[in-house]
N, CA, C and O atoms as a Tinker XYZ file with bonds, in Angstrom:
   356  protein
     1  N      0.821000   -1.201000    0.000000    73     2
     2  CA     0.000000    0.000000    0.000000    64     1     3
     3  C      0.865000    1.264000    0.000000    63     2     4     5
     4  O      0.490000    2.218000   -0.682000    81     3
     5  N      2.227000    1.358000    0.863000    73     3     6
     6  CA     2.782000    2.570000    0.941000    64     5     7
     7  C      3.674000    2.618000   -0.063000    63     6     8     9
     8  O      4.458000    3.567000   -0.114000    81     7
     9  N      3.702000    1.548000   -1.079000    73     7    10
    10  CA     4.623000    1.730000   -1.994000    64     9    11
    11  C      3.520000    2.356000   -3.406000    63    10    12    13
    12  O      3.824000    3.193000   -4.257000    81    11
    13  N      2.701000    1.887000   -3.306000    73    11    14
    14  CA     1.973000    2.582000   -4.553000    64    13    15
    15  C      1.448000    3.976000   -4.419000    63    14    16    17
    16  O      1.139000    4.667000   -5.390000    81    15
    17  N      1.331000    4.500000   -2.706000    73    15    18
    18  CA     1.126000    5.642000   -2.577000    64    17    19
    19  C      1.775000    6.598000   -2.785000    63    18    20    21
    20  O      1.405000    7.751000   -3.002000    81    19
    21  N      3.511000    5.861000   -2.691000    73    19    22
    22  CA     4.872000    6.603000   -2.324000    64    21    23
    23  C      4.838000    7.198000   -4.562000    63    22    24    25
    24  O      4.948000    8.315000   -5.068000    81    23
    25  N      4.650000    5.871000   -5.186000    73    23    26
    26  CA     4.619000    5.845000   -6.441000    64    25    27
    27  C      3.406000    7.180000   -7.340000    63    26    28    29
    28  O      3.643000    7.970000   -8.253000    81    27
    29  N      2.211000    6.921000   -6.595000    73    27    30
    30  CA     1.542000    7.897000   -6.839000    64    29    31
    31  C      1.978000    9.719000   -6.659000    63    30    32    33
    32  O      2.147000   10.527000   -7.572000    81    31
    33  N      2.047000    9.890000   -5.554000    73    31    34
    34  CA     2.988000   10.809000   -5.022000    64    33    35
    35  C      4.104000   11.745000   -6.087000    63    34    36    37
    36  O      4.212000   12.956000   -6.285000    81    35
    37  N      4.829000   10.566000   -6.625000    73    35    38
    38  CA     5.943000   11.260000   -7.507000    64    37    39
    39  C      5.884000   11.114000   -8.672000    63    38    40    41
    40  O      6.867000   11.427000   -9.343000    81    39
    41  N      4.563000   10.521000   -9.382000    73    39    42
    42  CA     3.812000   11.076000  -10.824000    64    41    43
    43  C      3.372000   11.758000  -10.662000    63    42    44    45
    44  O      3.396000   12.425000  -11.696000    81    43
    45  N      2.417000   12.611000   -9.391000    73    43    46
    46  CA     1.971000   13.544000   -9.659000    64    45    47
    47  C      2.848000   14.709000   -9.331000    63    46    48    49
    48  O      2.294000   15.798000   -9.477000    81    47
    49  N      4.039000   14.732000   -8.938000    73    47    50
    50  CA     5.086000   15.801000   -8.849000    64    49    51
    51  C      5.565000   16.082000   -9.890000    63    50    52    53
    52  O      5.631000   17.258000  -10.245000    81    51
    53  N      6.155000   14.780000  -10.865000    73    51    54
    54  CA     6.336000   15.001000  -12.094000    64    53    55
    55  C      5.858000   15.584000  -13.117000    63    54    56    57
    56  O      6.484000   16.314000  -13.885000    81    55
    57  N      4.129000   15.133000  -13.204000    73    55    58
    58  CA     3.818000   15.555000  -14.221000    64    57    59
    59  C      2.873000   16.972000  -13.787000    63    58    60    61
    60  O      2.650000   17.792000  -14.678000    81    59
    61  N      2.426000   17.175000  -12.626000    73    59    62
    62  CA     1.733000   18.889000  -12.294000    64    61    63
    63  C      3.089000   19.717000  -11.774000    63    62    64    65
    64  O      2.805000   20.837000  -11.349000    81    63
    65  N      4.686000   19.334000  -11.722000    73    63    66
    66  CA     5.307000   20.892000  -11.557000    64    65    67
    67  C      7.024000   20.335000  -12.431000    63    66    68    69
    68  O      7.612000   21.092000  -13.203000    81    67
    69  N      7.416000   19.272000  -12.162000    73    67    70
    70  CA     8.455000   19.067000  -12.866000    64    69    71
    71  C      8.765000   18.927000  -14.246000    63    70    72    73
    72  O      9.805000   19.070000  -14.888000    81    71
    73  N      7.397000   18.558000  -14.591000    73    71    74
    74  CA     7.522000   18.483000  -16.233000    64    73    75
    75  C      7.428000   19.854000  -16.793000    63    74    76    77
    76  O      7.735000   19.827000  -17.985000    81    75
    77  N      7.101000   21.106000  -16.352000    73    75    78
    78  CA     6.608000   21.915000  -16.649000    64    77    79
    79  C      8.156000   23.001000  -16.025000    63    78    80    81
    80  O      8.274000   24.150000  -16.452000    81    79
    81  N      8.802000   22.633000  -15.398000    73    79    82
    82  CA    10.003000   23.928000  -14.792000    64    81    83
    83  C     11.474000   23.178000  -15.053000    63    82    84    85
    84  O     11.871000   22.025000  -14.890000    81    83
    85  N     12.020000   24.291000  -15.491000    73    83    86
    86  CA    13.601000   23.737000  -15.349000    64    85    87
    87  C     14.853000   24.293000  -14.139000    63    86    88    89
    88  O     15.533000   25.306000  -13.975000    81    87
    89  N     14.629000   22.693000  -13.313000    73    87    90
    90  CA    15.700000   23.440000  -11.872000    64    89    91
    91  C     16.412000   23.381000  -11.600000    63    90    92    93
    92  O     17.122000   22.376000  -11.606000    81    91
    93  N     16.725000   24.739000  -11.076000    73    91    94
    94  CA    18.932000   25.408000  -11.814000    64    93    95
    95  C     19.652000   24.922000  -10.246000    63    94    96    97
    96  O     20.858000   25.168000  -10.270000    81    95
    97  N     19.206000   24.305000   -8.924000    73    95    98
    98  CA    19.530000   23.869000   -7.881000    64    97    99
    99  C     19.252000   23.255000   -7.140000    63    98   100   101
   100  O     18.269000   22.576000   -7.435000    81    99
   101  N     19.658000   23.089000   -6.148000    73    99   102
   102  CA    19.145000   21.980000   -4.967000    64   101   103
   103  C     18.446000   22.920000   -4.309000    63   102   104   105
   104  O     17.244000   22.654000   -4.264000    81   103
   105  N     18.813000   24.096000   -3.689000    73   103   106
   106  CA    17.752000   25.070000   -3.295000    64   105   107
   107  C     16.793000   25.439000   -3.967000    63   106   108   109
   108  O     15.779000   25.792000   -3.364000    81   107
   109  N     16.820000   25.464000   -5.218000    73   107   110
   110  CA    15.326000   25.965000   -6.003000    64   109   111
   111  C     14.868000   24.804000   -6.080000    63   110   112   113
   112  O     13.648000   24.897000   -5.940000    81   111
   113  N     15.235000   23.517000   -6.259000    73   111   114
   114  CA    13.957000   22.087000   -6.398000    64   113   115
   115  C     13.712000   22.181000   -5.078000    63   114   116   117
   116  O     12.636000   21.596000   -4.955000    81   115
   117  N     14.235000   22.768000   -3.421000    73   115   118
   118  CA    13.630000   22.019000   -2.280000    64   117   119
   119  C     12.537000   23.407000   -1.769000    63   118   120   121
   120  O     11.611000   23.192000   -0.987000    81   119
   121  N     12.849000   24.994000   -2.411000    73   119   122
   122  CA    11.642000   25.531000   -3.078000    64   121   123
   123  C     10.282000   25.540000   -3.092000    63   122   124   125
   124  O      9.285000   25.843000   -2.436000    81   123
   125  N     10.963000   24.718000   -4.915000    73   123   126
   126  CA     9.465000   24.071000   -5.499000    64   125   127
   127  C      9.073000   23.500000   -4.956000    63   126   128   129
   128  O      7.924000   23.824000   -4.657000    81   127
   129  N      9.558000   22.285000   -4.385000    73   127   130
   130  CA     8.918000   21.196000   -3.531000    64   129   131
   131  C      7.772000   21.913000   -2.208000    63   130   132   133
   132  O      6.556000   21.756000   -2.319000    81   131
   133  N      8.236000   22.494000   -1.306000    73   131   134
   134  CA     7.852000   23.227000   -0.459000    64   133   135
   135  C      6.397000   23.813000   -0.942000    63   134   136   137
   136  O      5.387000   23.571000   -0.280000    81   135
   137  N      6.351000   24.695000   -2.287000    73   135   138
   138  CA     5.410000   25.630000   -2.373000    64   137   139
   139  C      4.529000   24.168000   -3.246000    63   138   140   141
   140  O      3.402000   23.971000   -2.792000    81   139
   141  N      4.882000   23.384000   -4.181000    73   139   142
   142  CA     4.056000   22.349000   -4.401000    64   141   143
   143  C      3.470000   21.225000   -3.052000    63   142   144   145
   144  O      2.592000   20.487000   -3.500000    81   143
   145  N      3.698000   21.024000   -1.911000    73   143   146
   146  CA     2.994000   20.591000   -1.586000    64   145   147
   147  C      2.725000   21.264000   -0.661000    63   146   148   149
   148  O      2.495000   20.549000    0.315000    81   147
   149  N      2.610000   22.520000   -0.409000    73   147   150
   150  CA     1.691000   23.492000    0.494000    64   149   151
   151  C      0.690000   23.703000   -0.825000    63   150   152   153
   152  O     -0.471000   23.644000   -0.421000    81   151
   153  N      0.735000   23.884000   -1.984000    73   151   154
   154  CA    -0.526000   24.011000   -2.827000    64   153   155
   155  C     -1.300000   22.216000   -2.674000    63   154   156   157
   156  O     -2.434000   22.028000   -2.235000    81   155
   157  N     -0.346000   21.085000   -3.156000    73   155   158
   158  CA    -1.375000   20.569000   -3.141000    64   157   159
   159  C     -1.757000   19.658000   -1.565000    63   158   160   161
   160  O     -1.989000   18.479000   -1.834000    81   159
   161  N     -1.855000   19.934000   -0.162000    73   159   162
   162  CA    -2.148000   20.012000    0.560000    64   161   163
   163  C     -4.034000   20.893000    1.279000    63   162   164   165
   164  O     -5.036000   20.516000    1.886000    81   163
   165  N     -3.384000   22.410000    0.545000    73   163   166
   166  CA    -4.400000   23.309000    0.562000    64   165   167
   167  C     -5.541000   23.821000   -0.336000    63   166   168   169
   168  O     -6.617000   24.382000   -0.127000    81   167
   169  N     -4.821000   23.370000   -1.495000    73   167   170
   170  CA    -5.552000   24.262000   -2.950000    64   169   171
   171  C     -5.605000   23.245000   -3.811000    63   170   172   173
   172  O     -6.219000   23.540000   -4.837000    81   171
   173  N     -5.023000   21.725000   -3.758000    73   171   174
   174  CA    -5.660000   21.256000   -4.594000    64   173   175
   175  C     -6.667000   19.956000   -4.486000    63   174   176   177
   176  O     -6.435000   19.175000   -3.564000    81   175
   177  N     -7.734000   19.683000   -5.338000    73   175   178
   178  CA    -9.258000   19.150000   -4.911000    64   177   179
   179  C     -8.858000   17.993000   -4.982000    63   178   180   181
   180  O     -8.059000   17.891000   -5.914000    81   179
   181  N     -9.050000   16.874000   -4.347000    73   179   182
   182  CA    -8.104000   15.407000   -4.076000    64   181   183
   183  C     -9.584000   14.397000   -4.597000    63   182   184   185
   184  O    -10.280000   14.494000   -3.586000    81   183
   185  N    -10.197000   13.728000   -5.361000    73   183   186
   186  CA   -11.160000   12.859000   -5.919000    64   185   187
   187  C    -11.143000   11.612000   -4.653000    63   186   188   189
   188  O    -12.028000   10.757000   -4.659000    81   187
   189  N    -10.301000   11.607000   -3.830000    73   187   190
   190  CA    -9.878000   10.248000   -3.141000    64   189   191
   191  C    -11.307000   10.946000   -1.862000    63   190   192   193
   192  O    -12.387000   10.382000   -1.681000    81   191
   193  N    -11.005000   11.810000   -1.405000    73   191   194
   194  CA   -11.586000   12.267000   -0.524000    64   193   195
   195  C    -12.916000   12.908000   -0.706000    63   194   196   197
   196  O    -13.363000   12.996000   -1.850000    81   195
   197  N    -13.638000   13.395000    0.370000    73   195   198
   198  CA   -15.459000   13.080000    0.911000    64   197   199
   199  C    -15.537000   14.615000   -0.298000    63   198   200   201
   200  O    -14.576000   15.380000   -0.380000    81   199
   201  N    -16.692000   14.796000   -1.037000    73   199   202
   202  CA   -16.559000   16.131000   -1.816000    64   201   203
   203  C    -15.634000   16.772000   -2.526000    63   202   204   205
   204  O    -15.727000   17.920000   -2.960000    81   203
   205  N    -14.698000   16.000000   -2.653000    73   203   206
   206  CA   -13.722000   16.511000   -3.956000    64   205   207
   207  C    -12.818000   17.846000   -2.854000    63   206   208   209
   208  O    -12.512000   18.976000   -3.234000    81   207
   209  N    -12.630000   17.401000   -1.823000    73   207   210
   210  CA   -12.062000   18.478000   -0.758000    64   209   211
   211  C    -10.409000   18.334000   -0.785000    63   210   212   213
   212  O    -10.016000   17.296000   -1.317000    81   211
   213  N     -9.453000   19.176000   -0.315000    73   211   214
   214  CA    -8.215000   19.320000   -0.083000    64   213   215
   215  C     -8.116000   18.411000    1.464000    63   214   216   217
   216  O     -9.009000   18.231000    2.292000    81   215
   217  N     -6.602000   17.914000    1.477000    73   215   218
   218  CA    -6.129000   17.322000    2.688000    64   217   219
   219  C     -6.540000   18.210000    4.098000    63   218   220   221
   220  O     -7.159000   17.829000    5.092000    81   219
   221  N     -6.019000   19.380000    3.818000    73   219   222
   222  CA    -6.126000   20.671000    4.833000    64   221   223
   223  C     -7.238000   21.165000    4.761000    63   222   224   225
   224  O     -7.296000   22.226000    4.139000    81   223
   225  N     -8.268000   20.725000    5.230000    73   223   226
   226  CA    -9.930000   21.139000    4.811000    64   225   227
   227  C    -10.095000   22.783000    4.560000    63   226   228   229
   228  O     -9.371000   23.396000    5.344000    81   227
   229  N    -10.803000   23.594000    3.734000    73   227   230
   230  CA   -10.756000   24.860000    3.781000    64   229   231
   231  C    -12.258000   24.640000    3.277000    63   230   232   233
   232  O    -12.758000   23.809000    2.519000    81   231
   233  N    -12.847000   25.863000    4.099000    73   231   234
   234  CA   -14.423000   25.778000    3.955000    64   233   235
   235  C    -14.491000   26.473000    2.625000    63   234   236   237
   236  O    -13.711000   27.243000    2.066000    81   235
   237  N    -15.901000   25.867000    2.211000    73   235   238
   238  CA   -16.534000   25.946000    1.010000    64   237   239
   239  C    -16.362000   27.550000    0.367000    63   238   240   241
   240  O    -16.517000   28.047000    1.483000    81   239
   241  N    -16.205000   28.540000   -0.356000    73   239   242
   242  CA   -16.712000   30.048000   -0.381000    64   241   243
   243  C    -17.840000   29.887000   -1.661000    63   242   244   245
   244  O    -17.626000   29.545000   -2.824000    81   243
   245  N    -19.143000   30.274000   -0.984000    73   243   246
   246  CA   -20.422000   30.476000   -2.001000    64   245   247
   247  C    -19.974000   32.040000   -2.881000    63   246   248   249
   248  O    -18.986000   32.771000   -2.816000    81   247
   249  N    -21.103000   32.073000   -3.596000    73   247   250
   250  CA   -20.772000   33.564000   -4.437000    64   249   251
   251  C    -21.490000   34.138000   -3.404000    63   250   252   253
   252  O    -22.666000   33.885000   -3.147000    81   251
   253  N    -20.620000   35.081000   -2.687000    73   251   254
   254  CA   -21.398000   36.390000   -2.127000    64   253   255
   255  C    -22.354000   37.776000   -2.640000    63   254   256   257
   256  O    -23.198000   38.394000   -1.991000    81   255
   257  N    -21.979000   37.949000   -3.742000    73   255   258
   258  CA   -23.105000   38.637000   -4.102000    64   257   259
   259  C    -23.021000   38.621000   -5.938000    63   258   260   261
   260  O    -22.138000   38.130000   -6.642000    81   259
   261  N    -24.217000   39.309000   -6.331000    73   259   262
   262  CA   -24.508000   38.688000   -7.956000    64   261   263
   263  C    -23.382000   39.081000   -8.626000    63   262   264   265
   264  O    -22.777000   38.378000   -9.436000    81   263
   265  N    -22.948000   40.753000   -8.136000    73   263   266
   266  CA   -21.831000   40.865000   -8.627000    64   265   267
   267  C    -20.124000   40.890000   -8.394000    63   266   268   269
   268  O    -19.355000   41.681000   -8.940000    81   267
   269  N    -19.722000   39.715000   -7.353000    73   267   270
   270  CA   -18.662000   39.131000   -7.146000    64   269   271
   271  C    -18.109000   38.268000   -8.981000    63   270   272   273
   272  O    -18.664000   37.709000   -9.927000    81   271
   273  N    -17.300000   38.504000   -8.733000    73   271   274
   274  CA   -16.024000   37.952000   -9.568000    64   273   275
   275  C    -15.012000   36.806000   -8.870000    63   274   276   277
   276  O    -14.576000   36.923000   -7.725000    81   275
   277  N    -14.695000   35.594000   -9.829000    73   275   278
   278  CA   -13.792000   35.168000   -9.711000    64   277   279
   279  C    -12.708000   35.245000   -9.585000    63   278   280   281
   280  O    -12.400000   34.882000  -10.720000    81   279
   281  N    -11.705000   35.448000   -9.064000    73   279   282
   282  CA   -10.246000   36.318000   -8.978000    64   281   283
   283  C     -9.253000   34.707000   -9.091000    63   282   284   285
   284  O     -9.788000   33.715000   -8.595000    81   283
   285  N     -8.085000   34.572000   -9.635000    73   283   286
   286  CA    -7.075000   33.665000   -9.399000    64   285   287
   287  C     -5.918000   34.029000   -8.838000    63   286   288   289
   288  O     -5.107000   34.925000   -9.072000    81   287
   289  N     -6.019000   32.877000   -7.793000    73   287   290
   290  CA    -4.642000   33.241000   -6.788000    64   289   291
   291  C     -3.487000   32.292000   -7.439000    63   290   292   293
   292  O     -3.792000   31.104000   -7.336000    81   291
   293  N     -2.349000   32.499000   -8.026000    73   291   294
   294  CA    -1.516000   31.855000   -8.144000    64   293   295
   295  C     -0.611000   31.278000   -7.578000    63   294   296   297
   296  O      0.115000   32.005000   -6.899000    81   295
   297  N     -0.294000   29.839000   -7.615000    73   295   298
   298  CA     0.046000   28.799000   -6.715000    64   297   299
   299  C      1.633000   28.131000   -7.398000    63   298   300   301
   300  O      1.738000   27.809000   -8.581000    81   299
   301  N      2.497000   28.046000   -6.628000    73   299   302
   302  CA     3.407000   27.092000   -7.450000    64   301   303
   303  C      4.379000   28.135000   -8.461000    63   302   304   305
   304  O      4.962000   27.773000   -9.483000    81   303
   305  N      4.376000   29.442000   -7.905000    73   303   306
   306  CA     5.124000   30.499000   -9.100000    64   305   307
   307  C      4.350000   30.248000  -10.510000    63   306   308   309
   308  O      4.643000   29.907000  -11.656000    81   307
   309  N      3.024000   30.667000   -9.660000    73   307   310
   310  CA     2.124000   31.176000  -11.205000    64   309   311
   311  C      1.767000   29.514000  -11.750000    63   310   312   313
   312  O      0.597000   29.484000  -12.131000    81   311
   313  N      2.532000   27.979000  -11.903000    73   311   314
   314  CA     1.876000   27.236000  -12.075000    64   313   315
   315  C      0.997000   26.645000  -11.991000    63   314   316   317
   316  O      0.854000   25.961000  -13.005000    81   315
   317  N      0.093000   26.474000  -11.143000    73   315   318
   318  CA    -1.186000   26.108000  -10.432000    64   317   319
   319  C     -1.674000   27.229000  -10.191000    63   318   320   321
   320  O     -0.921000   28.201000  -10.133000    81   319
   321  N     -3.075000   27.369000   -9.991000    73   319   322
   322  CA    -4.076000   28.294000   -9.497000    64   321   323
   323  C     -5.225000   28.250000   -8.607000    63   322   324   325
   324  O     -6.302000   27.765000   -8.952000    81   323
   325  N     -4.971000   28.815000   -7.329000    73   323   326
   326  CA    -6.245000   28.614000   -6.525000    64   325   327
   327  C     -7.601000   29.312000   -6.805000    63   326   328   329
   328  O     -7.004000   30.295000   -7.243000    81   327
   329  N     -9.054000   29.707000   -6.951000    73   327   330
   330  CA    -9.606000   30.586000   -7.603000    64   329   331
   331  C    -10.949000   31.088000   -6.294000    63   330   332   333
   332  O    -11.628000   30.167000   -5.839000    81   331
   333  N    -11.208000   32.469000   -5.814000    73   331   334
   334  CA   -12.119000   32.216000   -5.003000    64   333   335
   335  C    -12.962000   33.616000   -5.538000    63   334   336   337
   336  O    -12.837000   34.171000   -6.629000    81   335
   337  N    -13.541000   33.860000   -4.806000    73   335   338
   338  CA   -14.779000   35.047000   -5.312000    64   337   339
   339  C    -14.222000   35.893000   -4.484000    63   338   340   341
   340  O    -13.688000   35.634000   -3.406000    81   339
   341  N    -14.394000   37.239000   -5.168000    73   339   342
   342  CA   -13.839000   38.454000   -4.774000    64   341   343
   343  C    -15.361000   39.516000   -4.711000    63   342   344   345
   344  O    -15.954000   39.456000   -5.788000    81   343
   345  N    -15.967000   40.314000   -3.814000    73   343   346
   346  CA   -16.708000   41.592000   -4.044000    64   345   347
   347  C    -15.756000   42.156000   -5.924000    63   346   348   349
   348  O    -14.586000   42.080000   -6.300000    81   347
   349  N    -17.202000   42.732000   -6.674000    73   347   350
   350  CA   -16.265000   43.376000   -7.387000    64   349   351
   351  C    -16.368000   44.924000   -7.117000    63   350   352   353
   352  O    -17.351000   45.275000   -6.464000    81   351
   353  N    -15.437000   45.952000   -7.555000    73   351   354
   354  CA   -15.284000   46.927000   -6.695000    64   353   355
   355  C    -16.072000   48.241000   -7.342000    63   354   356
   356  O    -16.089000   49.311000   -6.734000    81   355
């Protein structure tokens, strides 16, 4: 079991941030690493789990009003994107 998890784990490193960046160090891959799994910890939607929810539960945000906007928070140095509703101004 912990070997296919361990396996799972580092396809999805590969193919959502390594396939996509080229890294010039050992400090910039331990970095990336860092800000990739604080995104996918927090910000990204896991299918394994109850509602399509993140590890680090973060409550739901409804649209607050008709005219709120979607805003994107960028995750991963702009690779990934978290997205929540903003008032628009």
């Amino acid at each position: 079991m912990a070997k296919s998890l361990a396996e799972r784990w580092v396809k999805n490193v590969r193919m959502e941030m390594l396939g996509h960046v080229v890294v010039l160090s050992v400090p910039h891959l331990r970095e990336l690493m860092r800000n990739y799994v604080r995104y996918y910890n927090q910000d990204r939607s896991h299918y394994s789990l109850k509602n399509k929810e993140t590890p680090i539960f973060r409550k739901i945000q409804h649209k607050p009003a008709p005219a709120a906007k979607v805003i994107a928070l960028p995750r991963v140095y702009g690779l990934h994107h978290r997205y929540e509703w903003r008032q628009a101004a």
